[in-house]
C-alpha positions in Angstrom: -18.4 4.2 -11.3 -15.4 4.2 -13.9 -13.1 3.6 -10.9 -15.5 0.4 -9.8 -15.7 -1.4 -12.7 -11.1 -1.0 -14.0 -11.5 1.7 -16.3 -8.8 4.0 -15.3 -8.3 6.1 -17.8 -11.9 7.1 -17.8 -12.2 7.9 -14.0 -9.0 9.8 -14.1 -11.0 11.7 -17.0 -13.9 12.5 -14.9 -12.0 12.8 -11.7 -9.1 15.5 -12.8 -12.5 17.3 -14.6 -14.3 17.4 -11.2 -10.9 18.7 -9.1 -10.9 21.3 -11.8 -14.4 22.7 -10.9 -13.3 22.4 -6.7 -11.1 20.4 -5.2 -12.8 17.7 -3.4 -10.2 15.4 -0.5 -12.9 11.9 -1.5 -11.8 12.4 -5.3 -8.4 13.5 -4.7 -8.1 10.4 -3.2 -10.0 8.3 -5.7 -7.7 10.1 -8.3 -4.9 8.6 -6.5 -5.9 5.4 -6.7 -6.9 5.2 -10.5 -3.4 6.6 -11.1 -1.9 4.0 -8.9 -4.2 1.5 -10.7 -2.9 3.1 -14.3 0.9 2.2 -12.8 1.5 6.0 -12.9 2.8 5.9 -9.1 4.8 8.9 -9.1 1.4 11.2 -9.8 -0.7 8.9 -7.6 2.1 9.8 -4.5 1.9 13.3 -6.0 -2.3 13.3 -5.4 -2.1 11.1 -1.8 0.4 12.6 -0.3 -0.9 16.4 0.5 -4.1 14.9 1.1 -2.4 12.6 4.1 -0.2 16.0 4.9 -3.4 17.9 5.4 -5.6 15.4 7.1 -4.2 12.2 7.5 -6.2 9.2 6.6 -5.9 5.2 6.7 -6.5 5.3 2.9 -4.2 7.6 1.4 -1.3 6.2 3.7 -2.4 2.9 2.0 -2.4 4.3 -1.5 1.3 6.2 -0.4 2.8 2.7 1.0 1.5 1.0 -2.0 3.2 3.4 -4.7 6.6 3.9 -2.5 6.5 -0.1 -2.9 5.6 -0.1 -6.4 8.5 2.3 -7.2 10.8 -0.1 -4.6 11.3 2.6 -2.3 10.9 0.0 0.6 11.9 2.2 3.3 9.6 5.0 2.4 6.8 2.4 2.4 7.5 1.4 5.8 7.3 4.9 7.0 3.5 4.8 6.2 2.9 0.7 7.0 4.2 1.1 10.4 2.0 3.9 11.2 -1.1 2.1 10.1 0.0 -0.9 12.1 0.6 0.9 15.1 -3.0 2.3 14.4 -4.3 -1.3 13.3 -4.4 -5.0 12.1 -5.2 -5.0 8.3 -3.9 -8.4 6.8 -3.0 -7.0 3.7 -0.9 -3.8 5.3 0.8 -6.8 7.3 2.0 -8.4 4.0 3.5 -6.0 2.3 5.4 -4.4 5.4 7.1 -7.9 5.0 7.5 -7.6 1.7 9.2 -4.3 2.0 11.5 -6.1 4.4 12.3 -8.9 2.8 13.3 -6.6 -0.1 15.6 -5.4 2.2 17.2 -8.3 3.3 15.5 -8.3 7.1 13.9 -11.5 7.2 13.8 -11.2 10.9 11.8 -8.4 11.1 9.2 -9.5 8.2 8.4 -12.9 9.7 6.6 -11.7 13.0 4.8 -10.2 10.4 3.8 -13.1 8.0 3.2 -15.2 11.2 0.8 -12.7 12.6 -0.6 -12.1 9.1 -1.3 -16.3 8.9 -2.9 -16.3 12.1 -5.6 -13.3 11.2 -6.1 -15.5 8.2 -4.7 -18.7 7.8 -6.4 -19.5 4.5 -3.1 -17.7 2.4 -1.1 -19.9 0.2 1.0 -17.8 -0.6 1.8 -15.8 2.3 2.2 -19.6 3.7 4.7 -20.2 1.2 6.2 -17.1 2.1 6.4 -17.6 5.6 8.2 -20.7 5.2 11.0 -19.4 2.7 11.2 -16.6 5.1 11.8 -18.9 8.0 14.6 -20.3 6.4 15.5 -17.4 5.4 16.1 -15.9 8.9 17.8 -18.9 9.8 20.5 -18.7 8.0 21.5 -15.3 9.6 
């Protein structure tokens, strides 16, 4: 409930006192993402990643990508984005894999991305904005 309503700090309260009593994979992984949601990414990666070692899921690959991108580690979010496309069409897993390679200066490989992204759902200024820099972008190479 905590978790629902943005008050981190209280559901990672409640959450690290129920993993205490037994250690439960749903709020291991809900742990995760308060911690990611407190900007403490290293201990949310620290929570996701033995849960996705040990049974992995759609969600805590999400909640991995999103941290290694959060700490910049592009190419260790990739690791986990390509997996869940390869599994998948989620818009937002689309956007930041082209994120990640933008930040790596691989325009070419992010706009097949943005372009499939705009065409799941074309109602994304900003993706759309994107797409075009992006375009450019990968014309200049």
């Amino acid at each position: 409930q905590f978790f629902l309503t943005g008050e981190y700090g209280r559901a990672r309260d409640a959450l690290e006192k129920t993993l205490k009593d037994k250690d439960d994979p749903t709020a291991r992984l809900l742990l995760a993402k308060t911690l990611y949601g407190l900007g403490l990414f290293k201990e949310s990666l620290a929570h996701a990643v033995p849960l996705y070692e040990r049974a992995p899921d759609r969600e805590a690959a999400k909640v991995i990508a999103l941290d290694h991108a959060a700490l910049k580690d592009w190419n260790s979010a990739l690791t986990y984005l390509d997996k869940l496309m390869a599994e998948a069409t989620e818009v937002p897993v689309l956007n930041l894999a082209a994120e990640c390679h933008l930040a790596l200066d691989r325009p070419e490989k992010a706009l097949p991305l943005l372009q499939k992204s705009l065409s799941l759902v074309p109602d994304q200024p900003a993706i759309k904005a994107l797409e075009e820099k992006t375009r450019k972008r990968a014309g200049q190479k």
